[in-house]
Each structure stands twice: as C-alpha cells, then as structure tokens.
N, C-alpha and C positions, 0 to 999 in steps of 0.2 A: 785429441779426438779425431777418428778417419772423419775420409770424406764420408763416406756410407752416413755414419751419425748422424752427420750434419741435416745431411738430407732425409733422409727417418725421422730427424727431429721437425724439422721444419714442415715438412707433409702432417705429422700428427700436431702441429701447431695453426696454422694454417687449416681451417675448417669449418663445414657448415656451423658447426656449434658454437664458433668463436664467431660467428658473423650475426646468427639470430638465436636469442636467447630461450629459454624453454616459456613457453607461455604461462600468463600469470587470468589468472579469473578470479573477478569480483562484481558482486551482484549485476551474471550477467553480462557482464563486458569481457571480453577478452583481450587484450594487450600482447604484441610479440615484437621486443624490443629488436633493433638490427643496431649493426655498428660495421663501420668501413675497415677492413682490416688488410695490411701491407708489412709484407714484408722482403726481406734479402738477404743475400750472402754471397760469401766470395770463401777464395782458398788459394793458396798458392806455395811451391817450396821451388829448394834450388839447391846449390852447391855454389860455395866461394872459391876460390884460387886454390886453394889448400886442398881440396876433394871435402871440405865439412859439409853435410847436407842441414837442410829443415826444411821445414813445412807447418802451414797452420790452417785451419778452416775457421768462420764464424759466420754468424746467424744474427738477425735483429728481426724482429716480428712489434708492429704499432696497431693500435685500436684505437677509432673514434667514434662517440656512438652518430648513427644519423638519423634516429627516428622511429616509430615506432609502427606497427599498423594496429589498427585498433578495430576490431570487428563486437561489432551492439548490434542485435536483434536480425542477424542476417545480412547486414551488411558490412564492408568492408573500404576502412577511409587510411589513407599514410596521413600521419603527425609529424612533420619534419621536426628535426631537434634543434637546438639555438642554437650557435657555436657564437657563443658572448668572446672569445678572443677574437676571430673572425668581423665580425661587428664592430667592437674596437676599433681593430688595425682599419679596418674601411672608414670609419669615424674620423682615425687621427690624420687620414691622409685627407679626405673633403675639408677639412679646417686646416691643413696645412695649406690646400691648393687654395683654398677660397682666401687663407691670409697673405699668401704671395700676388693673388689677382688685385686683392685688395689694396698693395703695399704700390704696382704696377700702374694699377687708376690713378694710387696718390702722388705718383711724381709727373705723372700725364698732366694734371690738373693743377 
C-alpha cells in the first residue's frame, strides 16, 4: 500500500460521521450520539548493505463513545456516557491506596 493510500484512507476514516452519529427521534426527543475518535500512522522504507530496498505504511483509527446530546422540546442538554472500565481502574486504585494507608497506620500503632 503507497503512502498516498494511507492517507486517503485515514481522511475518509477520520470524520465528522464517525464522531456524531445520525440522529435518532422518539416521541419527540431527539438523541445525537458523539464518540471520541483517534487515530495514527506512520511509514517508513530503506535499503540494507546489499542496495535490497522496502517500505511499509500503516494506520490505526480507535472510537469511544462520550455522550450523547439530547434535545426535548427546544432545548438542548449533553448526557455524558459512563466509561465503567474507567471507573474500575479509579476504584481499584482508591482501595489499593486506602489499603497501603491502612497497612502504614497499622504498624504506626
């Protein structure tokens, strides 16, 4: 794959439509999901001792949704979205810290 590709690919991947989704309506409320979306790439070639060339390009594109906004009767409110891994990982570390603090008081005392 040239670089050109690469990059062609990535612009038509990378876009408003992958960030907010097409709005949804039900009795009345309108809904228009969004999601955070990142991505990258790189490319590189060369030659070895011998004169052998190559070359490679690559792309990675990530979506996570964050929320939605929600417009009912004329007005318009953001719904942030839960990111329950996120929450976890903060969970597991307050109960890590609190059990070393706790472990710390116990030999104090």
């Amino acid at each position: 794959m040239k670089v050109e590709d690469v990059l062609t690919a990535a612009t038509d991947s990378i876009s408003v439509r992958r960030v907010y989704a097409e709005p949804i309506e039900r009795d009345g409320i309108t809904v228009i999901t969004a999601a955070a979306v990142s991505g990258g790439g790189g490319g590189g070639g060369g030659t070895d001792e011998n004169g052998q060339g190559g070359s490679g390009t690559g792309f990675g594109l990530g979506a996570k949704p964050v929320g939605a906004y929600v417009i009912r009767g004329g007005t318009v409110s953001w719904q942030p979205a839960l990111d329950v891994n996120r929450l976890i990982a903060v969970l597991g570390f307050v109960v890590v810290a609190g059990l070393a603090f706790g472990a710390r008081l116990a030999k104090r005392g």
